[in-house]
C-alpha positions as a Markdown table, in Angstrom:
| # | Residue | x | y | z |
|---|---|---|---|---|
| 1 | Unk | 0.0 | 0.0 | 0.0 |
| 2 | Unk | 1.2 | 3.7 | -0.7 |
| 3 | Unk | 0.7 | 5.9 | 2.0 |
| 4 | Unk | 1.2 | 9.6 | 2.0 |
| 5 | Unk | 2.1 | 11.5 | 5.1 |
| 6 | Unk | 1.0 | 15.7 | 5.2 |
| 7 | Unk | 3.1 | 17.4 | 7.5 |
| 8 | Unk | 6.5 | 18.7 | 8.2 |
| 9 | Unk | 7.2 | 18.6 | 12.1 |
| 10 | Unk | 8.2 | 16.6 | 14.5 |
| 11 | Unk | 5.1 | 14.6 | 15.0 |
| 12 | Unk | 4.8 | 13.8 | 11.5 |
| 13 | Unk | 8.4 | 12.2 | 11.6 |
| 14 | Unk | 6.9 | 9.3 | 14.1 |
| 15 | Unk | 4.2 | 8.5 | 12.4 |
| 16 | Unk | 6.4 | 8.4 | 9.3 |
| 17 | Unk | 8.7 | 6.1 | 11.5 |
| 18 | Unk | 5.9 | 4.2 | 12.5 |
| 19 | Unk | 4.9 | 3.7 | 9.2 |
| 20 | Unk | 7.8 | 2.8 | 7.7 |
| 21 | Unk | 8.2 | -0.3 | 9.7 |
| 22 | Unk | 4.4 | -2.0 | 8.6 |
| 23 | Unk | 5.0 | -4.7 | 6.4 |
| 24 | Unk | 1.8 | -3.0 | 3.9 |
| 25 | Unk | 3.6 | -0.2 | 3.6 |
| 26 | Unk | 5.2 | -0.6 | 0.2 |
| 27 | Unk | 5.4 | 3.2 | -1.0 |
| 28 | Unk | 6.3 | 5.7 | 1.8 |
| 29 | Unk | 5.9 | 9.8 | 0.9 |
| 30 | Unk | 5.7 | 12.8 | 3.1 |
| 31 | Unk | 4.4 | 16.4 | 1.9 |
| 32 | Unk | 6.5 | 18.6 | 2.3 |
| 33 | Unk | 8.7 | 16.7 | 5.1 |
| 34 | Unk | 12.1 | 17.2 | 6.8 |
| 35 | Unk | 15.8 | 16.5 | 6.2 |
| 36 | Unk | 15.2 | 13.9 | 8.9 |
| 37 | Unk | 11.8 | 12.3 | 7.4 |
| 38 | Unk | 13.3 | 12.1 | 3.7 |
| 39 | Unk | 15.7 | 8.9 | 5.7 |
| 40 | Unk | 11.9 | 7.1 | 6.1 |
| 41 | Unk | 10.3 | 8.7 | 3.5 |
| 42 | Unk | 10.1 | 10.2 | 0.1 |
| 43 | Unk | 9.7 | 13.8 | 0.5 |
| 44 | Unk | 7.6 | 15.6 | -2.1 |
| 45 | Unk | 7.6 | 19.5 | -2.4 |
| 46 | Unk | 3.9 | 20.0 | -1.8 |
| 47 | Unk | 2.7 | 22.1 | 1.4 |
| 48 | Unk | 0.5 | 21.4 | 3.8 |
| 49 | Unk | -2.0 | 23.3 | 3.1 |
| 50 | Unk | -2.3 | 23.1 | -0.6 |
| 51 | Unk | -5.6 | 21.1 | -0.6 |
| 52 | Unk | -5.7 | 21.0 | -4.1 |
| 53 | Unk | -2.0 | 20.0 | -4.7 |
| 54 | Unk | -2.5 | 16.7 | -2.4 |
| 55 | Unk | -5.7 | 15.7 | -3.8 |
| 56 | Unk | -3.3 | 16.0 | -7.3 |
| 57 | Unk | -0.5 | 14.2 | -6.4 |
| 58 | Unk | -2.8 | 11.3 | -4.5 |
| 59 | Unk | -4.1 | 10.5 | -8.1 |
| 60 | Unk | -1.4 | 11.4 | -9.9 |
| 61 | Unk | 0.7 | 8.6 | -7.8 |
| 62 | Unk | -1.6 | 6.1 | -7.1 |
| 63 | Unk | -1.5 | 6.8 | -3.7 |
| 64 | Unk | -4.0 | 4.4 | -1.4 |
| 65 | Unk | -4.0 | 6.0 | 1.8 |
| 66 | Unk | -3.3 | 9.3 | 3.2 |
| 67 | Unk | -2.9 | 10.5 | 6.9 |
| 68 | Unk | -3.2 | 13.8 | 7.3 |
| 69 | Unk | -1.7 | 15.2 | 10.7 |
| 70 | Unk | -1.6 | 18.8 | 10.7 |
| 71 | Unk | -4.3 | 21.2 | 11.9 |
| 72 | Unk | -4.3 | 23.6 | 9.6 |
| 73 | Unk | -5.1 | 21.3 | 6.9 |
| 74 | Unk | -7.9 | 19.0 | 8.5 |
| 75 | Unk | -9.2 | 22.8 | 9.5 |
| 76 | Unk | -9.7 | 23.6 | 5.8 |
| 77 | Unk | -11.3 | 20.2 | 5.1 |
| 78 | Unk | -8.4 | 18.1 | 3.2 |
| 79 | Unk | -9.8 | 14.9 | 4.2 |
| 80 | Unk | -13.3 | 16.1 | 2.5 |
| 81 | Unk | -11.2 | 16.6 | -0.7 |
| 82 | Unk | -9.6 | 13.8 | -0.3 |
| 83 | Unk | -12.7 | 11.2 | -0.2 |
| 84 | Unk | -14.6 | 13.1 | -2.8 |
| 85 | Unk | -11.6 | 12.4 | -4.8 |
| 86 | Unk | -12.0 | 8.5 | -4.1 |
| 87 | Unk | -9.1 | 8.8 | -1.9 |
| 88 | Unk | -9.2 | 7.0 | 1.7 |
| 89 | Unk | -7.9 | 9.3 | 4.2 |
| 90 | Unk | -7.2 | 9.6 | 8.1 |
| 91 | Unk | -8.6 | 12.4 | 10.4 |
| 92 | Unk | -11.8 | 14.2 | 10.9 |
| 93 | Unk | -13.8 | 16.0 | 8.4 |
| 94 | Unk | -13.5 | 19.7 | 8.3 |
| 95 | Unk | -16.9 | 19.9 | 10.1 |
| 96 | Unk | -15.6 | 17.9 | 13.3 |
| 97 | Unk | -12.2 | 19.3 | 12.9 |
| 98 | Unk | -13.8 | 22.3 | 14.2 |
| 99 | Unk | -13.1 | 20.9 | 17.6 |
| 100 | Unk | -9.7 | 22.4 | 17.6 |
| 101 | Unk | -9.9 | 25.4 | 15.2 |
| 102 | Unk | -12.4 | 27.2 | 17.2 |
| 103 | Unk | -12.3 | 27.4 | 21.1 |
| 104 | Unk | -15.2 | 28.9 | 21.5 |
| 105 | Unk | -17.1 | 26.2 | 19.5 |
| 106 | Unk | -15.7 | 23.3 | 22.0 |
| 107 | Unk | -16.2 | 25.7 | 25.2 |
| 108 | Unk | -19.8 | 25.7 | 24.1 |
| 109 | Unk | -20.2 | 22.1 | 23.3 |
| 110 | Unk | -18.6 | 21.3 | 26.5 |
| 111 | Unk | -21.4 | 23.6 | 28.5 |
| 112 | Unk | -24.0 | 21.9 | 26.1 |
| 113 | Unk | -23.4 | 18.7 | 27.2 |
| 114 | Unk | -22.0 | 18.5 | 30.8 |
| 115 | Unk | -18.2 | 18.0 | 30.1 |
| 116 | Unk | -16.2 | 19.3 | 32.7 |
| 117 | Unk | -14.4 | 22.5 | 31.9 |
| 118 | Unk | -13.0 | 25.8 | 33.3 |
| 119 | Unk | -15.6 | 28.5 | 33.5 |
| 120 | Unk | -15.2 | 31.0 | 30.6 |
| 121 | Unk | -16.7 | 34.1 | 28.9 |
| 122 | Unk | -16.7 | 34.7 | 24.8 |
| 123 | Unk | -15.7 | 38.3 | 23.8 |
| 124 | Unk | -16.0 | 39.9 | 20.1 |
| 125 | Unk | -15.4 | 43.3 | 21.3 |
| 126 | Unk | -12.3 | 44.2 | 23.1 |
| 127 | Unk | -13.7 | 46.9 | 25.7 |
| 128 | Unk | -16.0 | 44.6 | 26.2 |
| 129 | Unk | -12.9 | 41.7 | 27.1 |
| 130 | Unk | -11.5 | 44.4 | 29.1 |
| 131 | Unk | -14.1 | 45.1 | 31.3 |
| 132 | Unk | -15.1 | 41.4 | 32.3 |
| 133 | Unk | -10.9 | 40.6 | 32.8 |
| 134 | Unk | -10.7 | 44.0 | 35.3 |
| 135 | Unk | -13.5 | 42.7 | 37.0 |
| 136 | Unk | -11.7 | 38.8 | 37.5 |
| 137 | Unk | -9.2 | 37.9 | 39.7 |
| 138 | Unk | -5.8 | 36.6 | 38.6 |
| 139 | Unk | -3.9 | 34.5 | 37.1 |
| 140 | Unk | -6.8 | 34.3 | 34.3 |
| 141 | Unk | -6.2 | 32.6 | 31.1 |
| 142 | Unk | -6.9 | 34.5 | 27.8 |
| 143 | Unk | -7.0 | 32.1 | 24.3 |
| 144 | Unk | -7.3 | 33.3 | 20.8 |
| 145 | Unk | -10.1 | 31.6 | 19.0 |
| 146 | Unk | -8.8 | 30.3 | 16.0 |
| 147 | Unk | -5.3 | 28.4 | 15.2 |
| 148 | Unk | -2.5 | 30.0 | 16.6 |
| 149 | Unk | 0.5 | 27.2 | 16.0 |
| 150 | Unk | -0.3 | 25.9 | 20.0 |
| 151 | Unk | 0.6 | 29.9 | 20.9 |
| 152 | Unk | -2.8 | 31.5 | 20.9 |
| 153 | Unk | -3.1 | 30.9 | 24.8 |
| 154 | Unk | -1.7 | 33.2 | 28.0 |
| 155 | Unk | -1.9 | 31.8 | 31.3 |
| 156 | Unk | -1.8 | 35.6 | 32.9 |
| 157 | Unk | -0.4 | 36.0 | 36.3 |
| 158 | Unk | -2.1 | 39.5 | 36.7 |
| 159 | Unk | -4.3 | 41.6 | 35.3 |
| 160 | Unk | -2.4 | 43.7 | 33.2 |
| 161 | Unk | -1.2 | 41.0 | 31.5 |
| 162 | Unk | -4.6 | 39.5 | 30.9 |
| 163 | Unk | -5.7 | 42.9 | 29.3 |
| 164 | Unk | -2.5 | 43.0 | 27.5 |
| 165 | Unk | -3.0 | 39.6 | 26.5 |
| 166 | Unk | -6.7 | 40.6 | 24.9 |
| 167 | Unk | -5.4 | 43.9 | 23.3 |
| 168 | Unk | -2.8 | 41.9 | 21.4 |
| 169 | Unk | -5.1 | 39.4 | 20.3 |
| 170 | Unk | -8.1 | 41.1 | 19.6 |
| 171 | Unk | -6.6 | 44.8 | 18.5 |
| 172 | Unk | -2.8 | 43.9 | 17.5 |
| 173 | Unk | -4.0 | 41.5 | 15.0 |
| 174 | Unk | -1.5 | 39.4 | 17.3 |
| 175 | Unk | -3.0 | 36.2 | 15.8 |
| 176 | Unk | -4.7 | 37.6 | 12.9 |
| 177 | Unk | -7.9 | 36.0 | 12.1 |
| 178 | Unk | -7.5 | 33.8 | 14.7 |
| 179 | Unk | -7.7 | 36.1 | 17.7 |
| 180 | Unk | -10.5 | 38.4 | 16.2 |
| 181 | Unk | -12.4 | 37.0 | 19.5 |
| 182 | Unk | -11.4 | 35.3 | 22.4 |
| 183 | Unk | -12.2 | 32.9 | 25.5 |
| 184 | Unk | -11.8 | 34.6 | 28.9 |
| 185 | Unk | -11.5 | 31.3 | 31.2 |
| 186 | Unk | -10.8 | 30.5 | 35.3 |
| 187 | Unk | -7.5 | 29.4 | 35.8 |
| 188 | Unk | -7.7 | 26.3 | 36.9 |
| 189 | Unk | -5.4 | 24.1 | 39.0 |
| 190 | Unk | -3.7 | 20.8 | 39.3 |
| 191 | Unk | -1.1 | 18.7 | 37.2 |
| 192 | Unk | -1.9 | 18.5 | 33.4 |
| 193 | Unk | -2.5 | 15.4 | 31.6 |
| 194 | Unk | -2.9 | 14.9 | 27.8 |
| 195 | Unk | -4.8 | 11.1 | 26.4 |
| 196 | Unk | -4.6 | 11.1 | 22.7 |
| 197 | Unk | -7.3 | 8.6 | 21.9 |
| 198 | Unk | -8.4 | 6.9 | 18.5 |
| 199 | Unk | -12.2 | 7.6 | 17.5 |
| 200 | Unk | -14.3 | 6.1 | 14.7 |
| 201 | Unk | -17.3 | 7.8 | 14.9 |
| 202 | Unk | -18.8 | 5.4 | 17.2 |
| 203 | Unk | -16.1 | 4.3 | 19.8 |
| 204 | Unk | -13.0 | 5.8 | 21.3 |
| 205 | Unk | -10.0 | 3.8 | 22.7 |
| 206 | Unk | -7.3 | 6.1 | 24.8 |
| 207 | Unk | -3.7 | 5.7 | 23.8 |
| 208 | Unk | -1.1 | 5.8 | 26.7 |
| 209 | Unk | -1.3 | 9.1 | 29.4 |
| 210 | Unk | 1.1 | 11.9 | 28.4 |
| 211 | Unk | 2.2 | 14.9 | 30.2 |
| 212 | Unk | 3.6 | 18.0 | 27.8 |
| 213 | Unk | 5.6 | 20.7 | 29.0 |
| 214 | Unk | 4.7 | 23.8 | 27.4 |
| 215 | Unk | 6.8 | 27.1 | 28.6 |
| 216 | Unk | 10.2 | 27.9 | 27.2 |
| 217 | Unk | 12.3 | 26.9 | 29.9 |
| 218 | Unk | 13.3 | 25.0 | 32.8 |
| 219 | Unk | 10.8 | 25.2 | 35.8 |
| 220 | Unk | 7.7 | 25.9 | 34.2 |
| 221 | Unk | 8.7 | 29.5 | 32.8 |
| 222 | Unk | 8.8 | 31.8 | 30.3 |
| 223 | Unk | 6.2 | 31.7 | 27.2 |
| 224 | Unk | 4.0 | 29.0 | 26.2 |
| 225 | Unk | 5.6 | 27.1 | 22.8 |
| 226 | Unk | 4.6 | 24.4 | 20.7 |
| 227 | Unk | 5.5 | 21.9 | 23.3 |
| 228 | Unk | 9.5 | 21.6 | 25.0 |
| 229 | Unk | 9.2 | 17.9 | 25.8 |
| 230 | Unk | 6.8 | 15.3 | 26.6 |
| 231 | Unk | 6.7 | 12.1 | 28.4 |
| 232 | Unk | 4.3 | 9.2 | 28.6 |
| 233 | Unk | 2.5 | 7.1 | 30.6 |
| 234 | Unk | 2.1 | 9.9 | 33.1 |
| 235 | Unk | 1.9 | 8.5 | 37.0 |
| 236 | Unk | -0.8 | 11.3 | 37.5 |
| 237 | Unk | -3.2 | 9.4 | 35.5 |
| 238 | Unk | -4.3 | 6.4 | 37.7 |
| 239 | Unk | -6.8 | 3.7 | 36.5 |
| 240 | Unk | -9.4 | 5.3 | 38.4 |
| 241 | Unk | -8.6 | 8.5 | 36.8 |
| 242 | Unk | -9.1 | 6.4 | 33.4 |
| 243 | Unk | -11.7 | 5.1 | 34.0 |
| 244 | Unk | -13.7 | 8.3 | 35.4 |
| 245 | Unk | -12.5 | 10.5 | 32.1 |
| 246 | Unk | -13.5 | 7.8 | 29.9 |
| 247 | Unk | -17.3 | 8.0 | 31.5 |
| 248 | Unk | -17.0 | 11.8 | 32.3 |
| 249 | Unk | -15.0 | 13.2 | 29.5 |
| 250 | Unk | -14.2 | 11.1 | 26.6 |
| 251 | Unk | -17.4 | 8.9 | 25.3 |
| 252 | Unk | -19.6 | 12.1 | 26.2 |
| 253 | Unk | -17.2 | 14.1 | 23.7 |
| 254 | Unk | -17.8 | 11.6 | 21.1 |
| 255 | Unk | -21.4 | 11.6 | 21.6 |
| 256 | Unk | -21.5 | 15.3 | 21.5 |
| 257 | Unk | -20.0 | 15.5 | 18.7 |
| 258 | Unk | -22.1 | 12.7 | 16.5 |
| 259 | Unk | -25.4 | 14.6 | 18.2 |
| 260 | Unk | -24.1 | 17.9 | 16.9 |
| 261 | Unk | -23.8 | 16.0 | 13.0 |
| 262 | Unk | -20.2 | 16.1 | 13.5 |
| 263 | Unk | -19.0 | 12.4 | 13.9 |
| 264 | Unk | -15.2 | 12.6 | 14.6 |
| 265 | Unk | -13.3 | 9.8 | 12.9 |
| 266 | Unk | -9.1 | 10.4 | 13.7 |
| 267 | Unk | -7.1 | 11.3 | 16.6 |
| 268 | Unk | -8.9 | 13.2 | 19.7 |
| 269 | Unk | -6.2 | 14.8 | 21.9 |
| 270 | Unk | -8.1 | 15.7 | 25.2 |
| 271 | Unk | -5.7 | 18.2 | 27.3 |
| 272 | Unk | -6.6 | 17.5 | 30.8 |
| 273 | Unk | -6.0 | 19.4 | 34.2 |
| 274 | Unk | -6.9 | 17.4 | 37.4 |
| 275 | Unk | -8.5 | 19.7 | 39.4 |
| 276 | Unk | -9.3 | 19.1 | 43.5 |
| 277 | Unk | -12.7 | 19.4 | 42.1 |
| 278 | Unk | -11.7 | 15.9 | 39.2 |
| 279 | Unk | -10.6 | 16.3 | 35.8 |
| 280 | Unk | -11.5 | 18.8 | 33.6 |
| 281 | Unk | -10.8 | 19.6 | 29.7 |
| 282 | Unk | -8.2 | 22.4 | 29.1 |
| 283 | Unk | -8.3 | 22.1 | 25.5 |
| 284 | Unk | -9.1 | 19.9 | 22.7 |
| 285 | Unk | -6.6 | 19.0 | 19.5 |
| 286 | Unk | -8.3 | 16.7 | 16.3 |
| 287 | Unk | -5.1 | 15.6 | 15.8 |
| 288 | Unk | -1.8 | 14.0 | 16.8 |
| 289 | Unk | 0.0 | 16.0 | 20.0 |
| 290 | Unk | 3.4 | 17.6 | 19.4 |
| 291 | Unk | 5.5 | 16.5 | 20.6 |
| 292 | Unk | 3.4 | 13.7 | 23.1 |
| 293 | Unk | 3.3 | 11.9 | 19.7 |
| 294 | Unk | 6.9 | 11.3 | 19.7 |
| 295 | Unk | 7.2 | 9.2 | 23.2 |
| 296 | Unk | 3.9 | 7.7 | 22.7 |
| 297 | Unk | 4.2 | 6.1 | 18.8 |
| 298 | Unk | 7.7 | 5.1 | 20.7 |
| 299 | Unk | 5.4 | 3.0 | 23.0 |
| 300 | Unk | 3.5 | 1.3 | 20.1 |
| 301 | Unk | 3.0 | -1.9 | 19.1 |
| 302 | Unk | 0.9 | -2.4 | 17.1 |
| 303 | Unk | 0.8 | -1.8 | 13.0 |
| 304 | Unk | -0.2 | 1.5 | 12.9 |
| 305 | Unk | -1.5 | 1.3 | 10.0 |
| 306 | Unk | -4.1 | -1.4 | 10.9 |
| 307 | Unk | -5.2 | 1.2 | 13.5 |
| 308 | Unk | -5.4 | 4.1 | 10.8 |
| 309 | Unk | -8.0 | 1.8 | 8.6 |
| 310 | Unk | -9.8 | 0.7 | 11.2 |
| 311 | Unk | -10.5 | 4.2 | 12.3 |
| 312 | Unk | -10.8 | 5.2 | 8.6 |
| 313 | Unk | -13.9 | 2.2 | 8.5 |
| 314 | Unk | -15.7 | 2.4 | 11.5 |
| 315 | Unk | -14.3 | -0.5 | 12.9 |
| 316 | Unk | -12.0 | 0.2 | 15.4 |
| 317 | Unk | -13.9 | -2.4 | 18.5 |
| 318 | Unk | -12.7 | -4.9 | 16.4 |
| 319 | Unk | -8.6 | -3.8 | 17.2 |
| 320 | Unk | -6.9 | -4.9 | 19.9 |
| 321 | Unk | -4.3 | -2.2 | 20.6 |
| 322 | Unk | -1.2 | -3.3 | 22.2 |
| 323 | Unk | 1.5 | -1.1 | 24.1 |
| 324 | Unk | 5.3 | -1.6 | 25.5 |
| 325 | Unk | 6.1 | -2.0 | 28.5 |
| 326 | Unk | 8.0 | 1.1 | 30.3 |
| 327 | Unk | 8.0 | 4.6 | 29.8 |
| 328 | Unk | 9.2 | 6.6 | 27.2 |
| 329 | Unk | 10.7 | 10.5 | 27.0 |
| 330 | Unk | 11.3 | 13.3 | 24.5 |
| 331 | Unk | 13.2 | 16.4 | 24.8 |
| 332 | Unk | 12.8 | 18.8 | 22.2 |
| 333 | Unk | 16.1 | 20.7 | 21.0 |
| 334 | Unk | 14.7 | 24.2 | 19.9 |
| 335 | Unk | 16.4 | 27.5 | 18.5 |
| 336 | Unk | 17.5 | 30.2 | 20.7 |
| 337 | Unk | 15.1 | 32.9 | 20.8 |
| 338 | Unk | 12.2 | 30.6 | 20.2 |
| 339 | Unk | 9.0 | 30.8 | 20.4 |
| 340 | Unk | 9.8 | 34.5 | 19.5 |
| 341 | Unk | 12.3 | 35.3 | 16.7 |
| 342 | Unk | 15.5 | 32.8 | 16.2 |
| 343 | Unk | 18.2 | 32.2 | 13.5 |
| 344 | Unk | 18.0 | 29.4 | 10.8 |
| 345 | Unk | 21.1 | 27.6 | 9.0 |
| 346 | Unk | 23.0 | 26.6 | 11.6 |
| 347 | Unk | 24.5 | 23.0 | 11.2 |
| 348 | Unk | 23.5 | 20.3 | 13.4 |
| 349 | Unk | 26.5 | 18.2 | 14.4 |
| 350 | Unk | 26.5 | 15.2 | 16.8 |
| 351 | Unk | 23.4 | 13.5 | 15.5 |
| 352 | Unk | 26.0 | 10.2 | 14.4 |
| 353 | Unk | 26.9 | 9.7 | 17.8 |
| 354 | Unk | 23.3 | 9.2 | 19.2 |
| 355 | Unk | 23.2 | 5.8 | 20.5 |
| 356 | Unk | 20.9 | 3.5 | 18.4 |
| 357 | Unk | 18.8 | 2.6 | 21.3 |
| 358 | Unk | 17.8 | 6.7 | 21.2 |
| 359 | Unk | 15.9 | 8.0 | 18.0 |
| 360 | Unk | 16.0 | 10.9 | 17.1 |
| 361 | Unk | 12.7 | 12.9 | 15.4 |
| 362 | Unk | 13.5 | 15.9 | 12.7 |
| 363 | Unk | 11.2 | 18.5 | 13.5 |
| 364 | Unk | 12.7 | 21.8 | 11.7 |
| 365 | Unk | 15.8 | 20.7 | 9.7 |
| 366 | Unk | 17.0 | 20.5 | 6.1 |
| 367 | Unk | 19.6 | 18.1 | 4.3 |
| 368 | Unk | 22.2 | 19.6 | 1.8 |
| 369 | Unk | 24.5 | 17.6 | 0.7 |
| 370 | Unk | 24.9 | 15.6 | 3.9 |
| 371 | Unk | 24.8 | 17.4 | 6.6 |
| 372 | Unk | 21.3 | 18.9 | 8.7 |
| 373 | Unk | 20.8 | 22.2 | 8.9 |
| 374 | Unk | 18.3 | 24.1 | 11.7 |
| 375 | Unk | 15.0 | 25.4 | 9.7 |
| 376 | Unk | 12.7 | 26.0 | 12.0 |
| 377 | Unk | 11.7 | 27.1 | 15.6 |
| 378 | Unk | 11.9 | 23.2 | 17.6 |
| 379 | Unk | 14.7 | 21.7 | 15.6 |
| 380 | Unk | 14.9 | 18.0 | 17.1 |
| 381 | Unk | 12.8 | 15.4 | 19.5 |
| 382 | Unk | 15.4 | 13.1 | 20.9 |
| 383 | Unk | 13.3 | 10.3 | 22.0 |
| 384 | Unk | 14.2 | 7.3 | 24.5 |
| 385 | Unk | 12.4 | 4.3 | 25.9 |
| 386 | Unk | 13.1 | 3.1 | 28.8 |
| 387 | Unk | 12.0 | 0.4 | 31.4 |
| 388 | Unk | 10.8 | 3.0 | 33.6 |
| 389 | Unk | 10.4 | 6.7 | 33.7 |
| 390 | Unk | 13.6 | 7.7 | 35.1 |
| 391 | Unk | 15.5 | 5.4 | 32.9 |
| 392 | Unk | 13.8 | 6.9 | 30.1 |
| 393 | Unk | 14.2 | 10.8 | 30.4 |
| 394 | Unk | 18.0 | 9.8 | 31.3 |
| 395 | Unk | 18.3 | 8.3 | 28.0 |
| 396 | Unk | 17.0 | 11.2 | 26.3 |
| 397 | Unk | 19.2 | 13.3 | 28.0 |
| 398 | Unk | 22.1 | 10.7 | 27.2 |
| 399 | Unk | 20.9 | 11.9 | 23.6 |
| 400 | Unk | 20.6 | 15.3 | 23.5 |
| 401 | Unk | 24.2 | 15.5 | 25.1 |
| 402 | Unk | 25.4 | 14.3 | 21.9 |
| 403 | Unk | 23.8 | 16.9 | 19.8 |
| 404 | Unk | 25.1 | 20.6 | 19.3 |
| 405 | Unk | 24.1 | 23.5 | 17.4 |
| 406 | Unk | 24.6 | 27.6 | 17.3 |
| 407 | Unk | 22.4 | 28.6 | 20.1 |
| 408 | Unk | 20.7 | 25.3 | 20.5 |
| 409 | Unk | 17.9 | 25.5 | 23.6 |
| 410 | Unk | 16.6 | 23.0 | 25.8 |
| 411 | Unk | 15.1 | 22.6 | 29.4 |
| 412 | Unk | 16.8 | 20.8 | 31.4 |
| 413 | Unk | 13.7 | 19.2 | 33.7 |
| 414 | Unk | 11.3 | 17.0 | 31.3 |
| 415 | Unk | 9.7 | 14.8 | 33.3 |
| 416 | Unk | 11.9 | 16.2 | 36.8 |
| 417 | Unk | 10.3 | 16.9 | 40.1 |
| 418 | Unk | 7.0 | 18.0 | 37.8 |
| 419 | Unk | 5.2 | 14.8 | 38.7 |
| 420 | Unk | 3.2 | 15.6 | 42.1 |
């Protein structure tokens, strides 16, 4: 079978990875890819976002299957394209895509149908936002509506920067589009969890716990990014815990969504903070976490691929999903400067002395003639599994000690006195 990958990060690299090593895999491509994902994949110069352009070079290739992990592009319906062309496709339809894309719509399903959430206010006028955030105590967490590349959300420690938050968004054109109105939410407490889980439509089956760690740098500081490192299972997330979000949280979502006409058939990312009060949703992603899916594909095993199609036909109860043993870490190498303005072009030297216990994921690099070059913002997810937690995040480490770059950036405390 020929399967075509969209995306070009980090994430995309595992499932490429994972992909690569299913015996029905015969044809591998990724559009557009990485200097890392070309060594799994074929790399084709097509963006992410050019709907038309995949749809194209799907027919024009003979391509069977297509998994697209990006938001942007499940946000402006490429899987839609894709099966009107006749081409089978994994993740949700633009219409339940709209899960992530707008905030507002899954704050208002949640309060629709009982989910568990932080309490939260909609603005589309900005005096408006600045009256109801003068009259809140802080912290107070302001989120752009729209797609913001996992950036569109301040977790303000005081007022001022709540209402700085809001006049950025919603009168600096900040986010653009995206932050033309925003969610005014409590700040709620407790350690956060992340379950990606696979949905059909009809069922849902949680993969492994994750925790994320989203500020810049060590200590939980600085700006929210993308995602600095990830590790999975999390110890946070008990079996009662699973077995209460499942009931609470995660079959009501799916229901929601089919009783809104929006079945969701892909990957449901549920961002979870457990509260005194029980878990509640942060935040929902229709897609594949970055980087959680690096650790957690490392976990798999299972043929992914088997899991893709049986999502893809509704018949996903029928699946037994099997995991590893152990516990698995990723520590994201970024660029200095990042998630504000950095330097690309820098080489990347070190990556041939990486044990080959340790993989490496390529998240923003490019090849020329042999060498890896920084291109992007997160550069590299060095990824280790390990027979317990500790073992795994020192193998990671082990990793990343290998690696250099011009003003490469890491924290230093993935997975480190964060579990409470």
């Amino acid at each position: 079978m020929k399967v075509l990958v969209i995306g070009s990060g980090g994430r995309e690299h595992a499932i490429c990875t994972a992909l690569a090593v299913s015996a029905r895999v015969t044809g591998l491509y990724c559009a557009p890819g990485n200097g890392g994902i070309a060594l799994v994949a074929n790399c084709v110069p097509v963006a992410a976002t050019d709907v038309s352009g995949v749809v194209d070079f799907a027919k024009n290739n003979a391509i069977d299957y297509v998994v697209v992990a990006p938001d942007d592009p499940l946000a402006l319906g490429m899987v839609d394209a894709l099966e009107e062309a006749g081409i089978r496709a994994f993740g949700p339809r633009k219409s339940a895509a709209i899960i992530e894309s707008s905030k507002i719509f899954s704050k208002d399903l949640m309060k629709k149908y009982g989910i568990p959430t932080a309490k939260y206010a909609v603005f589309t006028d900005l005096g408006a936002a600045e009256d109801y955030i003068a009259s809140q105590k802080a912290p107070i967490v302001v989120k752009a509506d729209g797609l913001a590349l996992g950036k569109g959300v301040v977790v303000a420690q005081s007022t001022e920067e709540a209402l700085r938050a809001a006049r950025e968004m919603m009168g600096g054109g900040k986010f653009g589009a995206a932050g033309a109105r925003i969610v005014v939410e409590e700040c709620m407490t407790g350690p956060e969890v992340t379950v990606l889980a696979f949905a059909d439509g009809k069922i849902v089956v949680p993969m492994l716990s994750s925790q994320d760690h989203k500020r810049a740098f060590d200590g939980d500081n600085g700006p929210n990014t993308g995602g600095m490192g990830a590790f999975c299972p999390s110890p946070n997330y008990t079996a009662a815990l699973a077995v209460r979000c499942e009931r609470e949280i995660f079959r009501p979502t799916l229901e929601a969504m089919s009783a809104e006409g929006r079945p969701f058939s892909g990957v449901l990312y549920f961002g979870l903070m457990l509260t005194p009060d029980g878990p509640r949703v942060i935040e929902y992603n229709a897609r594949f976490g970055d980087p959680e899916t690096q650790p957690i594909l490392s976990m798999l095993d299972t043929d992914i691929l088997d899991i893709f199609e049986a999502v893809t036909d509704g018949r996903l109860g029928e699946l037994e999903i099997k995991w590893k043993s152990g516990a698995a870490c990723c520590v994201v190498m970024a660029s200095g400067g990042y998630p504000e303005r950095y330097g690309k072009g820098f080489e990347i030297s070190g990556l041939d002395n990486v044990p080959e216990d340790i993989t490496v994921f390529h998240a923003g690099t490019k090849a020329e003639n042999g060498k890896y070059y920084t291109n992007g913002g997160r550069v590299l997810g060095v990824t280790a599994h390990g027979a317990d937690l500790p073992s795994a995040i020192a193998r990671a480490y082990a990793g990343v000690a290998q690696i250099s770059f011009e003003n490469a950036h890491f924290r230093t405390d993935i997975g480190k006195g964060l579990v409470k």
